[in-house]
C-alpha positions in Angstrom: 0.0 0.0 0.0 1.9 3.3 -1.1 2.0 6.0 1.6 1.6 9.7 0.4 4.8 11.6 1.1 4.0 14.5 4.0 4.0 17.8 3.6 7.3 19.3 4.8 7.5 21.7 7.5 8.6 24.7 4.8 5.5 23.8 2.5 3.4 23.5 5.6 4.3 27.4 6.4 4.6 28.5 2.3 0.2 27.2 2.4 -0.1 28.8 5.9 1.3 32.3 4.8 -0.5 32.0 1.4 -4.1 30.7 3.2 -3.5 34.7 5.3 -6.2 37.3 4.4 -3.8 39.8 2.1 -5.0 42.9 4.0 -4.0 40.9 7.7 -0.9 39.1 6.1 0.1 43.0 4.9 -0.2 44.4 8.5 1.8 41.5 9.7 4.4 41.9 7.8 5.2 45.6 8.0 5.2 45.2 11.6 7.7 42.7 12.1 10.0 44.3 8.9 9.6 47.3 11.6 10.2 45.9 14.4 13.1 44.0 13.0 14.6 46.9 11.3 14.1 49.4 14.5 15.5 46.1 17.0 18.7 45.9 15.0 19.8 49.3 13.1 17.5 51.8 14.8 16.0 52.9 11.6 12.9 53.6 11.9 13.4 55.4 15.6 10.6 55.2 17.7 10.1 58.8 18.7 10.4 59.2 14.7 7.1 57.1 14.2 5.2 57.4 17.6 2.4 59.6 17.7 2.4 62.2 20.5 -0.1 65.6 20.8 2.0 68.2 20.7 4.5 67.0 18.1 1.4 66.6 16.1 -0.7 69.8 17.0 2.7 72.1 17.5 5.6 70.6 14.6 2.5 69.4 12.5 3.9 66.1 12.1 0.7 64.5 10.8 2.1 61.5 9.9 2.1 60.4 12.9 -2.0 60.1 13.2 -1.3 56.9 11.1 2.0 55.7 11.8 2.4 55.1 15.6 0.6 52.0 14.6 3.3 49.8 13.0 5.8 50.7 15.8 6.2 47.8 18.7 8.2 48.7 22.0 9.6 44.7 22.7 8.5 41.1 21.7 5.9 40.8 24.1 4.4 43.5 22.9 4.4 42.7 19.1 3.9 39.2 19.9 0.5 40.0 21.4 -0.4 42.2 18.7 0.5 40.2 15.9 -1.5 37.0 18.0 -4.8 38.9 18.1 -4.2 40.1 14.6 -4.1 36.7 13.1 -7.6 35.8 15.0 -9.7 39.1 15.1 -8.2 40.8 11.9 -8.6 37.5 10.1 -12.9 36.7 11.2 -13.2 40.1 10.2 -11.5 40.3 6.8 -13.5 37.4 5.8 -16.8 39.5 6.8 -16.0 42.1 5.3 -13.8 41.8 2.9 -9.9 42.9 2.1 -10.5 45.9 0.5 -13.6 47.0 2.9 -11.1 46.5 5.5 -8.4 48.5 4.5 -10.1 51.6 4.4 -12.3 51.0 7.8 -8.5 50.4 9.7 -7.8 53.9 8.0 -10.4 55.9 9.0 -10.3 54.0 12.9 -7.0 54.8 13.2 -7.6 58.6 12.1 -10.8 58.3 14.4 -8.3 56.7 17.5 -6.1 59.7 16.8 -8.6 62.4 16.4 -10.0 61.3 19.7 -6.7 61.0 22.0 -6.1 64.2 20.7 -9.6 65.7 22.1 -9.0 64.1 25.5 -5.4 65.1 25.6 -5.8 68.4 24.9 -9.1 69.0 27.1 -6.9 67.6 30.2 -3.8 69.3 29.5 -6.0 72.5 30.0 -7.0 70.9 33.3 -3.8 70.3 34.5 -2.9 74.2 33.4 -5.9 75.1 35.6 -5.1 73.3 38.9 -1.4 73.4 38.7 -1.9 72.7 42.8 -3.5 69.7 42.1 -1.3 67.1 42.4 -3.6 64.3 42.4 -5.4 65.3 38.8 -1.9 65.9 37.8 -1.2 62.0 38.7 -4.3 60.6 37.4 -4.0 62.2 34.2 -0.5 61.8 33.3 -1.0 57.8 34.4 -4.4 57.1 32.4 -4.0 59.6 29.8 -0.4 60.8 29.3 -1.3 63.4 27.2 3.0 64.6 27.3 3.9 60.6 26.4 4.1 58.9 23.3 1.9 56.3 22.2 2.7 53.6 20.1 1.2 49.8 18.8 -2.2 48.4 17.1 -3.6 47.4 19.7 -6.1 50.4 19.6 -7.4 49.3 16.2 -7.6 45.8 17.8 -10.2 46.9 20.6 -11.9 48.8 17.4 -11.9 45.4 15.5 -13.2 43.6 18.9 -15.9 46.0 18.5 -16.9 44.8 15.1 -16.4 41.1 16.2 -18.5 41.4 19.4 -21.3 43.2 17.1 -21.4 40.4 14.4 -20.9 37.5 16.7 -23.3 35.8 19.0 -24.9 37.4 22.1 -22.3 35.8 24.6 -18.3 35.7 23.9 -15.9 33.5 25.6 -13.4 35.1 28.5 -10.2 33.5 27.9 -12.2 29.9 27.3 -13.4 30.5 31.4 -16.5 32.6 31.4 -19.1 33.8 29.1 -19.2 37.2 29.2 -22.2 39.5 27.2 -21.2 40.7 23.9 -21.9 44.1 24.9 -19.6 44.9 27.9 -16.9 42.6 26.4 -14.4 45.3 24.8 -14.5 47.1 28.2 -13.8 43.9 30.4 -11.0 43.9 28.3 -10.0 46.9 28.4 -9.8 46.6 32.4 -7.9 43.3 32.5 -4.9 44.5 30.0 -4.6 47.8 31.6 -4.3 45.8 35.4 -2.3 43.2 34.2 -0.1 45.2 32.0 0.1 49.0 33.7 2.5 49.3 30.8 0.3 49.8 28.3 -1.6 53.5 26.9 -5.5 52.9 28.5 -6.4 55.7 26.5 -5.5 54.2 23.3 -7.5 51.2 23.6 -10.3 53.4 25.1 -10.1 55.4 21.8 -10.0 52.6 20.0 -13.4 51.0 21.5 -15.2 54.3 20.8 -14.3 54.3 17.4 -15.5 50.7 16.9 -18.9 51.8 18.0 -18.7 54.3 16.3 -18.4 53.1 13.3 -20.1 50.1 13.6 -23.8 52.1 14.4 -23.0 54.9 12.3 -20.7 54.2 9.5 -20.8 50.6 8.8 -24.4 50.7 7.1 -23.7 54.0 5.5 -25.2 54.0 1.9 -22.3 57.1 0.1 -19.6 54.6 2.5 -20.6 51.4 1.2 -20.6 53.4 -2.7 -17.4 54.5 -2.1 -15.7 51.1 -1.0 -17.9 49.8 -4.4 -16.4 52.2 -6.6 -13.2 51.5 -5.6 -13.1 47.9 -5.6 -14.2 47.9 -9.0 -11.2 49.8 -9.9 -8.6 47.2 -8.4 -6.5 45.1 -10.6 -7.8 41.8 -11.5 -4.4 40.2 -10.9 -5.0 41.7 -7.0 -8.5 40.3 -7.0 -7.9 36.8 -8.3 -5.4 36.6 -6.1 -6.3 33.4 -3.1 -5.7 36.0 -0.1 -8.7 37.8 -1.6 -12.0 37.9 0.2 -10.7 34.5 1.6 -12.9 32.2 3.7 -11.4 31.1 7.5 -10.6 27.5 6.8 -9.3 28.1 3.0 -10.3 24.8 0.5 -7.2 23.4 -1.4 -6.6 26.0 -4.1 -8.2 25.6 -7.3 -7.6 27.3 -10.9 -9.7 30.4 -10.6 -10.6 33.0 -14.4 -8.4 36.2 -13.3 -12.5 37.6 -13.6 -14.0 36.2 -10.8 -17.4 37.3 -10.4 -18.5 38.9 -7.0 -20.9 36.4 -6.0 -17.9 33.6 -5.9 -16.6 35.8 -3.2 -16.7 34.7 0.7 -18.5 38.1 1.6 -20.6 40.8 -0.9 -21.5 44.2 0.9 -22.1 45.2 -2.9 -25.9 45.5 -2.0 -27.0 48.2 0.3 -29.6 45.9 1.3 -27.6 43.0 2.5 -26.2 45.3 4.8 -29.2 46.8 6.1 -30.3 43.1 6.7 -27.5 42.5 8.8 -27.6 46.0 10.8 -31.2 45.0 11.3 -30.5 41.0 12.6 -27.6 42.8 14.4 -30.1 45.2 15.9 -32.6 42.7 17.3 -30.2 40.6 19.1 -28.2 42.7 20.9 -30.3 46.4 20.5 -28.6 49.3 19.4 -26.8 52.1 20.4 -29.2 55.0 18.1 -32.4 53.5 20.1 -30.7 53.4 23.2 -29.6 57.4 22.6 -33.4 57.6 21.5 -34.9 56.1 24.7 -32.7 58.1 27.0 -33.8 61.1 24.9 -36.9 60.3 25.3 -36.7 59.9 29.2 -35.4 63.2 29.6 -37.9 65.1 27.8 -41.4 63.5 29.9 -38.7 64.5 32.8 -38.6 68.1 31.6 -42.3 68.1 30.7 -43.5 67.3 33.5 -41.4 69.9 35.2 -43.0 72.4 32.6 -46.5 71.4 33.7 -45.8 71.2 37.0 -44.3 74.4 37.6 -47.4 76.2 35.1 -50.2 74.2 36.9 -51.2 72.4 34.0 -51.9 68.5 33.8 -50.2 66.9 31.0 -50.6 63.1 29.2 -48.4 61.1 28.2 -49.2 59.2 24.7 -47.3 56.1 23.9 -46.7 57.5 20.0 -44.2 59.6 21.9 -46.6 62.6 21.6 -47.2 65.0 24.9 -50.2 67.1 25.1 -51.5 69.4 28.2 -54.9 71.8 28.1 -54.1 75.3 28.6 -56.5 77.7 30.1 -57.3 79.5 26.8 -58.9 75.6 25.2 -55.6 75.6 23.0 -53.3 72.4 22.9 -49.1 72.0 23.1 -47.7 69.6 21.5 -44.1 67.9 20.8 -43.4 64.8 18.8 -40.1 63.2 18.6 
């Protein structure tokens, strides 16, 4: 009976590296050839690449919005990075695409940095206010450090949890030990790295949960956003596109001779339809509620709250309708109204 030869340990890795989503295996790669290149020559520096608010708001350095991301201080550090890359990054380049993905890790990282920026600079005028206070001047320089330097991609990984957490089921695993909701995962997370590693920026990852929700509840779905990303696609290279790291599928079948033309249907994921999309935000919705009606109920709380304050303080009874409609009778017969 013959045997079929096994795989060696280099083809093993050549498949592995070829089966990698392209837009994950990209990331991956810059990062180590950074790392690498900073470890041994020092080229690029880290204070040359790490984003920090007044080198950016005072020199104009913009560049660093983007590129404090590819920079890793030490092989834990990269190591972790890279780890949750390989899982997160890949689940969510198959649901969304390569492409789709690319351009949401741009605009999350230019939504982390636009929003470490707002903190920082709303607590550095704090700190200039109560100079005396040396206990705000401890708290923020230790959660916030609004002076340090802030480097890693591990605040687009806490946006990507976002995304994962909002597609996946209702309950997500805590390190294989407890189910945890969906919901308040990102933020039990958030606690546990910044207690077990003190190291780390909180306010990074904190920026980059916010911009996951963000995104997800208001950009995600949006029709001109989900144009653009079509228009684009449509304009990539079919030798890009027919590539097997395109649009792959988690648990990739043996390759198989594909026409450089491949339709968009063959594809693992199509957000080409606006109405897919509003399908999903709508499943999405129903499982785990959203963020817009919880704003709206809250909104809604507040204004009975300030019209039966109105009444109360004019003498006048008021209703409550279920349409979200209140009326009150005034002394002259006429009616007052306010709809949401």
């Amino acid at each position: 009976m013959e045997t079929q030869p096994q795989e060696s340990l280099w083809t093993k890795a050549k498949n592995w590296v070829l089966s990698v989503p392209l837009f994950v295996k990209t990331v991956f790669f810059v990062c180590i050839v950074v790392y690498l290149s900073n470890l041994i020559f020092d080229v690029p520096s880290v204070l040359s690449f790490a984003f920090n608010y007044f080198w950016v708001t005072r020199k104009f350095q913009l560049w660093r919005l983007f590129s404090y991301t590819i920079m890793h201080l030490g092989l834990l550090h990269i190591a972790f990075n890279m780890m949750s890359l390989m899982t997160i990054g890949w689940a969510l380049e198959v649901r969304l695409g390569s492409l789709h993905l690319l351009i949401t890790t741009l605009v999350l990282i230019l939504m982390n940095s636009s929003i470490n920026m707002l903190t920082s600079a709303i607590f550095i005028d704090l700190i200039q206010l109560n100079e005396s206070t040396v206990a705000l001047n401890v708290i923020v320089g230790f959660i916030f450090a609004p002076s340090g330097f802030h480097v890693g991609y591990s605040g687009v990984l806490f946006a990507y949890m976002v995304f994962t957490t909002s597609f996946g089921p209702v309950q997500q695993s805590l390190f294989g030990i407890w189910n945890v909701p969906a919901k308040i995962y990102p933020w039990i997370l958030l606690v546990i790295t910044s207690v077990i590693f003190p190291g780390v920026s909180f306010i990074g990852h904190l920026c980059g949960v916010i911009s996951g929700y963000i995104f997800v509840y208001l950009i995600l779905n949006f029709r001109p956003y989900n144009a653009m990303v079509k228009r684009i696609d449509q304009m990539i290279p079919s030798k890009i596109t027919s590539m097997s790291s395109y649009y792959p599928s988690i648990a990739p079948e043996p390759q198989q001779e594909q026409s450089s033309e491949r339709t968009r249907s063959e594809r693992t994921v199509d957000f080409d339809t606006v109405e897919e999309a509003d399908q999903m935000q709508e499943m999405r919705q129903q499982e785990q509620g959203s963020v817009p009606s919880a704003i709206k109920k809250g909104y809604l709380a507040v204004k009975q709250s300030i019209v039966r304050l109105y009444h109360k303080l004019r003498g006048t009874p008021a209703q409550e309708v279920s349409s979200g409609e209140y009326w009150s009778s005034r002394s002259d017969g006429r009616v007052l109204g306010s709809q949401v």
